[in-house]
C-alpha angles and dihedrals in degrees: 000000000000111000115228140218123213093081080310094292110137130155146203137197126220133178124259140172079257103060129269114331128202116209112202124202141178124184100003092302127096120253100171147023114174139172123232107272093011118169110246097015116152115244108291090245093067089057079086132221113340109262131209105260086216083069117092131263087043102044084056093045095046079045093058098043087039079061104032088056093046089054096248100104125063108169125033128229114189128130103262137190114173115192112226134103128284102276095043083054093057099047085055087055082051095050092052090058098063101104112237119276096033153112131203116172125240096261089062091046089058092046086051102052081041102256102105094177092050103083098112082051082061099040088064086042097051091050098053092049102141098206102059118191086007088062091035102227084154085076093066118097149170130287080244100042103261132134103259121190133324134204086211085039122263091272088072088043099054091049093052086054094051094041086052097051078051091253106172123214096030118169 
């Protein structure tokens, strides 16, 4: 692997059903993976120098969402380390939890991390996850079952959650 300058943050972009997506690492260890006109991203110049996708962590990480997008992985496996404060830390190992394929609200998600009136806390760190499909903020819906905000629009979320139900043909 290449060594990088810039604190050692460096990105890629590779191509996706989604749209273009940069992967962001430091240290061998990836910060950041956005979609183009995501909501919340950081300014495109602290994404760092432009990497050789061929360099890990990024060849492993364009390999899982090569096969995540193909059907064939469920459940990424990549180094992370996600910038945010403790609470929003703990929302995006929440997040990871949520088995492929399914959706839990807000509300359930705060239960779960044991802050049962938190859910609109959730709800904003949710939506500032900086690793998006890898930290599966998609799978987070509405207390009535609607497709509530999305950093990538509801029209990619709504395209993660049918390609995870195995729904062909999705657009």
């Amino acid at each position: 692997m290449r060594t990088t300058t810039a604190g050692g943050r460096a990105h890629v972009t590779v191509p996706s059903p989604v749209g273009p997506l940069t992967i962001v690492a430091q240290d061998a260890t990836i910060t950041g993976l956005y979609m183009d006109a995501q909501r919340h991203a950081p300014a495109p110049g602290s994404f760092g120098l432009p990497a050789d996708v061929a360099d890990e962590p990024f060849a492993s990480a364009a390999a899982q969402l090569r096969a995540y997008f193909d059907g064939e992985l469920t459940e990424f496996d990549l180094p992370l380390s996600p910038a945010g404060t403790e609470f929003q830390r703990r929302v995006w190992a929440g997040l990871r939890a949520i088995p492929y394929g399914q959706t839990v609200t807000y509300g359930e998600l705060a239960r779960r991390l044991g802050s049962p009136a938190a859910s609109r806390a959730v709800g904003l760190a949710n939506g500032k996850n900086p690793i998006a499909i890898v930290v599966p903020c998609h799978r987070v819906i509405g207390s009535d079952g609607s497709l509530t905000g999305y950093g990538g629009g509801l029209d990619r979320k709504r395209f993660l959650l049918a390609l995870e139900r195995g729904a062909r043909g999705v657009a």
